[in-house]
N, CA, C and O atoms as a CHARMM CRD file, in Angstrom:
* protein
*
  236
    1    1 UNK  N    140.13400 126.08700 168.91400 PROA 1      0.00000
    2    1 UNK  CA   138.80600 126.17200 169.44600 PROA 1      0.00000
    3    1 UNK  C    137.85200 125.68600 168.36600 PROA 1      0.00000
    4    1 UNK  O    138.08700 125.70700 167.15800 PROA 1      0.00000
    5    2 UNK  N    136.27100 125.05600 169.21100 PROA 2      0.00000
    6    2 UNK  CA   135.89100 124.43300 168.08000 PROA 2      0.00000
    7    2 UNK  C    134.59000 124.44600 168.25700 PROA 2      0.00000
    8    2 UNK  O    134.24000 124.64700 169.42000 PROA 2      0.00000
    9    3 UNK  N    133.52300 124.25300 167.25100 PROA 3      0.00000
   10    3 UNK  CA   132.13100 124.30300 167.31200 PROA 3      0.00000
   11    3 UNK  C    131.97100 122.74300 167.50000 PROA 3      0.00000
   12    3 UNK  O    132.79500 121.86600 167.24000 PROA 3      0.00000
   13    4 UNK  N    130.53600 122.60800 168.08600 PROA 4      0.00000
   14    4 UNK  CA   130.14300 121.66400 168.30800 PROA 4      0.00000
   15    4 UNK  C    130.41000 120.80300 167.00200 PROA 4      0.00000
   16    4 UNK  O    131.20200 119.88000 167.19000 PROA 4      0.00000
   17    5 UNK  N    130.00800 120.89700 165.97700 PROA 5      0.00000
   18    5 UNK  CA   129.78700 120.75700 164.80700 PROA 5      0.00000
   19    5 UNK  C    131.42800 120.21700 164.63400 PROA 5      0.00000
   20    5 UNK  O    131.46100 119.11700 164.08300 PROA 5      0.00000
   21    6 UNK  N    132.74200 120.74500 164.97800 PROA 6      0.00000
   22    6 UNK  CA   134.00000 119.95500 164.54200 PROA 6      0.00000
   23    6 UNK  C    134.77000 121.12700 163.59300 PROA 6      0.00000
   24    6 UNK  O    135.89900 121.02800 163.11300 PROA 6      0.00000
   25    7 UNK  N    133.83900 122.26200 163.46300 PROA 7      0.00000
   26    7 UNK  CA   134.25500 123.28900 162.27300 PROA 7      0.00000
   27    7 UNK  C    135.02900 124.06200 163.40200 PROA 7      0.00000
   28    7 UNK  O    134.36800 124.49500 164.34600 PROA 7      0.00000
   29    8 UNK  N    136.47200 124.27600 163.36600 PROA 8      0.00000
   30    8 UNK  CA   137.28400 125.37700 163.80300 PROA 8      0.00000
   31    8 UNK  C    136.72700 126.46700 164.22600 PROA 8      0.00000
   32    8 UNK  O    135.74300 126.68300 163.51800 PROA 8      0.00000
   33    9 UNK  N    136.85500 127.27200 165.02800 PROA 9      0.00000
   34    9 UNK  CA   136.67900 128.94000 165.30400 PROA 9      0.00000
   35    9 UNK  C    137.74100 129.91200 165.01200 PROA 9      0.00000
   36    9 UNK  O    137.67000 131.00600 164.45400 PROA 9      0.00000
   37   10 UNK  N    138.78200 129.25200 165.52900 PROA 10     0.00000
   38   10 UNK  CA   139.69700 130.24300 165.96900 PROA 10     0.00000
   39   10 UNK  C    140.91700 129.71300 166.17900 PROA 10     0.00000
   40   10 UNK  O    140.94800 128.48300 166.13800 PROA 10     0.00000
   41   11 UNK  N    142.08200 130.35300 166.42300 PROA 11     0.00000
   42   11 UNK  CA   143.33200 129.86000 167.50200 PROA 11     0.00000
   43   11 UNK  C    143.27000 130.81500 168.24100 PROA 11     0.00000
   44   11 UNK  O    142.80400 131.81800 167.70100 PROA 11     0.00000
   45   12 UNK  N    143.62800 130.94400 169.54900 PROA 12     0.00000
   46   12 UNK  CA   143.92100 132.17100 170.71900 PROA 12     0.00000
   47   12 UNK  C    145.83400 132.33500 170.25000 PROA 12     0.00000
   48   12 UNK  O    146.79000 131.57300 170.10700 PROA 12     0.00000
   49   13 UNK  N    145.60800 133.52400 170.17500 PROA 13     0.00000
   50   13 UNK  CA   147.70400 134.19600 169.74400 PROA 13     0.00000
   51   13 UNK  C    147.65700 134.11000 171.24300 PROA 13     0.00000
   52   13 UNK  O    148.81600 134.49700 171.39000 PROA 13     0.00000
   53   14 UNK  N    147.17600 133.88000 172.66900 PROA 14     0.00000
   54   14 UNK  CA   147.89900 133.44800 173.84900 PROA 14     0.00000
   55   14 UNK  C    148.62600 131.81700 173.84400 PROA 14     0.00000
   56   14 UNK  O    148.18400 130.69400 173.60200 PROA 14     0.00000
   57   15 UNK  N    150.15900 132.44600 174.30400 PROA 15     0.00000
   58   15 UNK  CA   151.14300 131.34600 174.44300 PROA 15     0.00000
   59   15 UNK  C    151.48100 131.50800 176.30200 PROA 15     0.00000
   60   15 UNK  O    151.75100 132.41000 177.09600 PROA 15     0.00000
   61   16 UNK  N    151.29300 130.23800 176.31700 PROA 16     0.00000
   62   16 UNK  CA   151.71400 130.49500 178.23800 PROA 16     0.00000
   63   16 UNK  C    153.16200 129.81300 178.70000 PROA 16     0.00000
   64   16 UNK  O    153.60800 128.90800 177.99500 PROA 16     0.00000
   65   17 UNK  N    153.34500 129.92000 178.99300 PROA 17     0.00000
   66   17 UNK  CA   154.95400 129.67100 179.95100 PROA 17     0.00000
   67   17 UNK  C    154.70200 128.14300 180.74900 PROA 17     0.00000
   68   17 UNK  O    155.37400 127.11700 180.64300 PROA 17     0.00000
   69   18 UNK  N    153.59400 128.37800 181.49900 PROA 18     0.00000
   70   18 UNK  CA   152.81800 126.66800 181.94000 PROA 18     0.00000
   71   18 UNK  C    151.62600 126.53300 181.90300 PROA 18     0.00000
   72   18 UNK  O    150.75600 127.36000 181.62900 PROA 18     0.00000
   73   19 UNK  N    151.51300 124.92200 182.32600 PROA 19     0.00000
   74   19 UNK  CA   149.79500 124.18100 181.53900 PROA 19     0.00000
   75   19 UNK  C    149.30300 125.03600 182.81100 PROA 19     0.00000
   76   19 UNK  O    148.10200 125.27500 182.68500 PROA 19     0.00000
   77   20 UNK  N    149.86300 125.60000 184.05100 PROA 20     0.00000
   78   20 UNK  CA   148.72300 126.46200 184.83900 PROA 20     0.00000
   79   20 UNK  C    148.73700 127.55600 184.70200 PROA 20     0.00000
   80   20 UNK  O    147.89400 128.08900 185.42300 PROA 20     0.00000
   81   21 UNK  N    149.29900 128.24900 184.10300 PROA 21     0.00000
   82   21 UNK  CA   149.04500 129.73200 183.35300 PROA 21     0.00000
   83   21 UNK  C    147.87900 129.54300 181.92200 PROA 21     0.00000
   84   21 UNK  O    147.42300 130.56700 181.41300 PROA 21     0.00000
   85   22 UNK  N    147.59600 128.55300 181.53200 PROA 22     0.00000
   86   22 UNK  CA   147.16700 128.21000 180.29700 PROA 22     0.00000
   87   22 UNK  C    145.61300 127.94800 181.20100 PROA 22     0.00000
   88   22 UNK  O    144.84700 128.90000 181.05700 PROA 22     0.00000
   89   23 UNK  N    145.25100 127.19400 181.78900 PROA 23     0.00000
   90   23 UNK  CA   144.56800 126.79100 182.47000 PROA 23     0.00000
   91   23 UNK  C    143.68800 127.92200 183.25500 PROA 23     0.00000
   92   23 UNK  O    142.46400 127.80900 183.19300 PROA 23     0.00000
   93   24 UNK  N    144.20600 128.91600 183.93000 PROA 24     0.00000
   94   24 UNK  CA   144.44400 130.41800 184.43300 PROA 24     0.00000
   95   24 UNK  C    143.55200 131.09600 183.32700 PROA 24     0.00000
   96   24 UNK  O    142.50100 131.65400 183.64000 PROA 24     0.00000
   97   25 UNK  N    143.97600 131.03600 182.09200 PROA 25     0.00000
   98   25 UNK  CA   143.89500 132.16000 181.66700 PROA 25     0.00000
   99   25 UNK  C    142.09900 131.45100 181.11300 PROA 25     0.00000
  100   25 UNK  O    141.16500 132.24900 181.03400 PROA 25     0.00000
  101   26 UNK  N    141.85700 129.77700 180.75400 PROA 26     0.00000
  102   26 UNK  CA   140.85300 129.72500 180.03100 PROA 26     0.00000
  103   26 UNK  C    139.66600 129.82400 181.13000 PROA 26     0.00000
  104   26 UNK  O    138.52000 130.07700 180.75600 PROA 26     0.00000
  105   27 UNK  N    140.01800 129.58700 182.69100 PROA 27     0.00000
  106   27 UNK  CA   139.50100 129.71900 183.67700 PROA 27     0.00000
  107   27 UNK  C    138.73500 131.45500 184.00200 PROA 27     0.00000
  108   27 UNK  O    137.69200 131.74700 184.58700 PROA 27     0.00000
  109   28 UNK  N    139.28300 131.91600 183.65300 PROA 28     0.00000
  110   28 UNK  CA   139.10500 133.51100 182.70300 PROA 28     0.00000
  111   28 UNK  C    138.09800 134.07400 182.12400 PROA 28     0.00000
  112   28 UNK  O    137.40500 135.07600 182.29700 PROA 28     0.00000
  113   29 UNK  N    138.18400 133.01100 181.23100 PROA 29     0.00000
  114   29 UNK  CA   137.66300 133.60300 180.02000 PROA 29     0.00000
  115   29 UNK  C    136.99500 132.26400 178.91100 PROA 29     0.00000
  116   29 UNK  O    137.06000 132.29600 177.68200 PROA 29     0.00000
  117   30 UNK  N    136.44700 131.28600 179.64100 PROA 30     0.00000
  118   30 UNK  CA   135.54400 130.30400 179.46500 PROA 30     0.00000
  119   30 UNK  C    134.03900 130.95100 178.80100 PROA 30     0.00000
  120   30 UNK  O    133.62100 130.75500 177.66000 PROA 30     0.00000
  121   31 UNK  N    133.38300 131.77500 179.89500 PROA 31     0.00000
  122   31 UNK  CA   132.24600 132.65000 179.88900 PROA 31     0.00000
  123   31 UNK  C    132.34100 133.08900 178.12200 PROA 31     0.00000
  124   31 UNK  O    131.59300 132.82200 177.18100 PROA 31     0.00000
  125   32 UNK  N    133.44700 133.76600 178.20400 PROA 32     0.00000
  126   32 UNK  CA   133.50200 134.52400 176.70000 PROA 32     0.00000
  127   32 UNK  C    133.74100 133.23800 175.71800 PROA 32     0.00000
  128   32 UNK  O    132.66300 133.00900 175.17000 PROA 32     0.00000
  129   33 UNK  N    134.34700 132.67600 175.45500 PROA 33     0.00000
  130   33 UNK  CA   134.50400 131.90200 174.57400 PROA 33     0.00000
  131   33 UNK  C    133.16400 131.18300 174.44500 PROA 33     0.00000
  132   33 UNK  O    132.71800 131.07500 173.30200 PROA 33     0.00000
  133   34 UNK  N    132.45500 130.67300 175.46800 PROA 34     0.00000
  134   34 UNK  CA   131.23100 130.25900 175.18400 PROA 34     0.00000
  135   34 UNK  C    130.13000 131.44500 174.35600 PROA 34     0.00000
  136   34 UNK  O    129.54600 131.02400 173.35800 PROA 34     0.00000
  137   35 UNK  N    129.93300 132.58800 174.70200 PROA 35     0.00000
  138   35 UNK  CA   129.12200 133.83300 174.13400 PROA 35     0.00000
  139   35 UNK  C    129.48000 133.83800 172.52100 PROA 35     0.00000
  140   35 UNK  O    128.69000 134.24600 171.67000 PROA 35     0.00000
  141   36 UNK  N    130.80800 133.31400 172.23500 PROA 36     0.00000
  142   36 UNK  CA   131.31000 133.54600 170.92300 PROA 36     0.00000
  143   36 UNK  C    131.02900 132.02000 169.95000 PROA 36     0.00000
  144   36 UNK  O    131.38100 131.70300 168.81300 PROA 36     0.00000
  145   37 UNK  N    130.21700 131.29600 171.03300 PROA 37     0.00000
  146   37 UNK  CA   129.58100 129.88600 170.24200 PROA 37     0.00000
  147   37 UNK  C    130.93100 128.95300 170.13500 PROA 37     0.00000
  148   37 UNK  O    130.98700 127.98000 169.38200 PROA 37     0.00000
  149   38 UNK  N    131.99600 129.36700 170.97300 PROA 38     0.00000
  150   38 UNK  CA   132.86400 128.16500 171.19600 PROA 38     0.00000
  151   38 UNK  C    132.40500 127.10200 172.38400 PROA 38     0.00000
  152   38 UNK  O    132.02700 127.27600 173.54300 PROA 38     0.00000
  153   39 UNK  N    132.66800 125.58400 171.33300 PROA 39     0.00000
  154   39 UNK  CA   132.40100 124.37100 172.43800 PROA 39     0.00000
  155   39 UNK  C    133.15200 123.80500 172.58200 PROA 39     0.00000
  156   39 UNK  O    132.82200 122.80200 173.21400 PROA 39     0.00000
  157   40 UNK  N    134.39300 123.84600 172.28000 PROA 40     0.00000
  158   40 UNK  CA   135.68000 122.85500 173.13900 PROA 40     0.00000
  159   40 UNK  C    136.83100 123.82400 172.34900 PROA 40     0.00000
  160   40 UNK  O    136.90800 124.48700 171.31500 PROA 40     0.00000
  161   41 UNK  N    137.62400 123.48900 173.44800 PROA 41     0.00000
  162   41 UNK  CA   139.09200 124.20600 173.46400 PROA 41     0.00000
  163   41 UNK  C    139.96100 123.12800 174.00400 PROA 41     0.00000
  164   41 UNK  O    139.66000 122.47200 175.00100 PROA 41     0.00000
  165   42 UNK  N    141.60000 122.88500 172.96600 PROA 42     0.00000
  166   42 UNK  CA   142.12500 122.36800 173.13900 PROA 42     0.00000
  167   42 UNK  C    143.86200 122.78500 173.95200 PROA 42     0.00000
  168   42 UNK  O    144.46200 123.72500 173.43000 PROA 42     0.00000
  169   43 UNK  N    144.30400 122.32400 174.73100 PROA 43     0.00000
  170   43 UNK  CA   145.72900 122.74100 175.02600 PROA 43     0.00000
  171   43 UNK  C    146.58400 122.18200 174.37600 PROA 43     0.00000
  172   43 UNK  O    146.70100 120.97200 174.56800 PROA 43     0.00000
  173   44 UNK  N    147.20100 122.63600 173.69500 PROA 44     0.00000
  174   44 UNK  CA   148.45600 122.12700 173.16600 PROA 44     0.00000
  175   44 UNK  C    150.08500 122.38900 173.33300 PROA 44     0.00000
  176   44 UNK  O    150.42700 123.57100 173.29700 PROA 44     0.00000
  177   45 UNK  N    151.25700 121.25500 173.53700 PROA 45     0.00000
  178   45 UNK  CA   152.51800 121.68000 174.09200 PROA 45     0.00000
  179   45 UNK  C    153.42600 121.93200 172.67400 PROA 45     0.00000
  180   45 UNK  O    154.32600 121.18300 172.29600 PROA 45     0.00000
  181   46 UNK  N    153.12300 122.75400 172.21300 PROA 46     0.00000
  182   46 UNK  CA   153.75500 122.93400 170.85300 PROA 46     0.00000
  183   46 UNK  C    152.98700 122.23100 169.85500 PROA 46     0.00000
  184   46 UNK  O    151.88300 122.76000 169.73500 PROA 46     0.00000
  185   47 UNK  N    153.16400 121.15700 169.03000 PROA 47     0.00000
  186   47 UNK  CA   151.84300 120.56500 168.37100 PROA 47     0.00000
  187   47 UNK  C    151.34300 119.29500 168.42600 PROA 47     0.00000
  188   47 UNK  O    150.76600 118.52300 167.66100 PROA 47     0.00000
  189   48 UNK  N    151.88000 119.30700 169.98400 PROA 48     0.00000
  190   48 UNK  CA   151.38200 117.88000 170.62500 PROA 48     0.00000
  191   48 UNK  C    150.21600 118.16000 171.83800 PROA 48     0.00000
  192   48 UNK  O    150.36700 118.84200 172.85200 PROA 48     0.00000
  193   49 UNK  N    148.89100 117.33800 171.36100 PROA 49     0.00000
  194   49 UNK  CA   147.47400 117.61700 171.92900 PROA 49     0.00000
  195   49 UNK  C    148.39000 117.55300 173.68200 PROA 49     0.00000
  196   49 UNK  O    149.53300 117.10600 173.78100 PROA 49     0.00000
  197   50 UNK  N    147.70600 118.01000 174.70900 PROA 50     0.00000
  198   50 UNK  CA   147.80100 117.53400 176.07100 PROA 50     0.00000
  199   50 UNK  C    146.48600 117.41200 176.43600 PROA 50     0.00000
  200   50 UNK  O    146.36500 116.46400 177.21200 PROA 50     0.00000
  201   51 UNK  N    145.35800 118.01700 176.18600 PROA 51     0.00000
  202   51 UNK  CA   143.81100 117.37300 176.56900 PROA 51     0.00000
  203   51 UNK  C    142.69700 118.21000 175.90000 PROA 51     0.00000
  204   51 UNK  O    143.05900 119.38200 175.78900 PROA 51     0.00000
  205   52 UNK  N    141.54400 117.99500 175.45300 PROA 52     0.00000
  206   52 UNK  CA   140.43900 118.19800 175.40000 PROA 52     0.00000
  207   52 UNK  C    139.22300 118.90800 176.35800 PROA 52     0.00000
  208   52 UNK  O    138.95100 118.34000 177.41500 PROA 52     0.00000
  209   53 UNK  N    138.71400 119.77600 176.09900 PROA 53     0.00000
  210   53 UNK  CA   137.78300 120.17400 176.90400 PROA 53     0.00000
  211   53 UNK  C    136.48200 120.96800 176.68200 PROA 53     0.00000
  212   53 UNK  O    136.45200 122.16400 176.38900 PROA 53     0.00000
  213   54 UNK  N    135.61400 120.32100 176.82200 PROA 54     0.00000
  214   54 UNK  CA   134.51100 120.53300 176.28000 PROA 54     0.00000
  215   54 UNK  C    133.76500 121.67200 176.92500 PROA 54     0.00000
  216   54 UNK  O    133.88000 121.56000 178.14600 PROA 54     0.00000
  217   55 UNK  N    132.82500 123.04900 176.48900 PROA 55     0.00000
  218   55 UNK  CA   132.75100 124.27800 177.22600 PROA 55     0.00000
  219   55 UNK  C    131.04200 124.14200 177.17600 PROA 55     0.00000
  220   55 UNK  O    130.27900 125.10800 177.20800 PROA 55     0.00000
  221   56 UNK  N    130.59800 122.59100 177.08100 PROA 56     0.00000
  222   56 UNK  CA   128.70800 122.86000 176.83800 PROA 56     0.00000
  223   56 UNK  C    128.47100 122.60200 178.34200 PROA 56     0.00000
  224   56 UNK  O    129.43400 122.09900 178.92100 PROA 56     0.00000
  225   57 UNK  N    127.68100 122.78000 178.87500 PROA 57     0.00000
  226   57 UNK  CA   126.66100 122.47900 179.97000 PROA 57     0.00000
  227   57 UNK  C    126.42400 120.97700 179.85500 PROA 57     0.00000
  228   57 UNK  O    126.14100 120.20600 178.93800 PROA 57     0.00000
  229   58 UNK  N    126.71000 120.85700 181.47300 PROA 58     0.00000
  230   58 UNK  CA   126.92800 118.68400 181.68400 PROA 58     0.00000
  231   58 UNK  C    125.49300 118.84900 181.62800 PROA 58     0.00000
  232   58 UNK  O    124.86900 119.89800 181.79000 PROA 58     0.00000
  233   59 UNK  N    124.91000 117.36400 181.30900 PROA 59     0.00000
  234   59 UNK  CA   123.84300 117.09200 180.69200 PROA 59     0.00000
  235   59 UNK  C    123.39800 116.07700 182.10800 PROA 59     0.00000
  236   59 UNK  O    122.32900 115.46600 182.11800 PROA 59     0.00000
């Protein structure tokens, strides 16, 4: 997870079973991660990227 800025936040210790349990869970809990000044969250399949996603308000 990441600030606008490119500076890290965090890692989530949630590991999911599939990209729609993963998906599920940020579908969740988007709201919060934004309150905590996170702006993009990444999925990853072990330590290979699968996509990008940005958590600011479309412009």
């Amino acid at each position: 997870m990441e600030r606008a800025d490119g500076r890290t936040v965090g890692m989530s210790e949630e590991t999911f079973s599939t990209q729609a349990d993963a998906e599920s869970w940020l579908g969740e809990n988007w709201r919060g991660l934004r309150a905590d000044d996170v702006d993009k969250v990444v999925l990853l399949d072990g330590e290979t990227l699968v996509y990008e996603m940005g958590l600011q308000d479309p412009e």
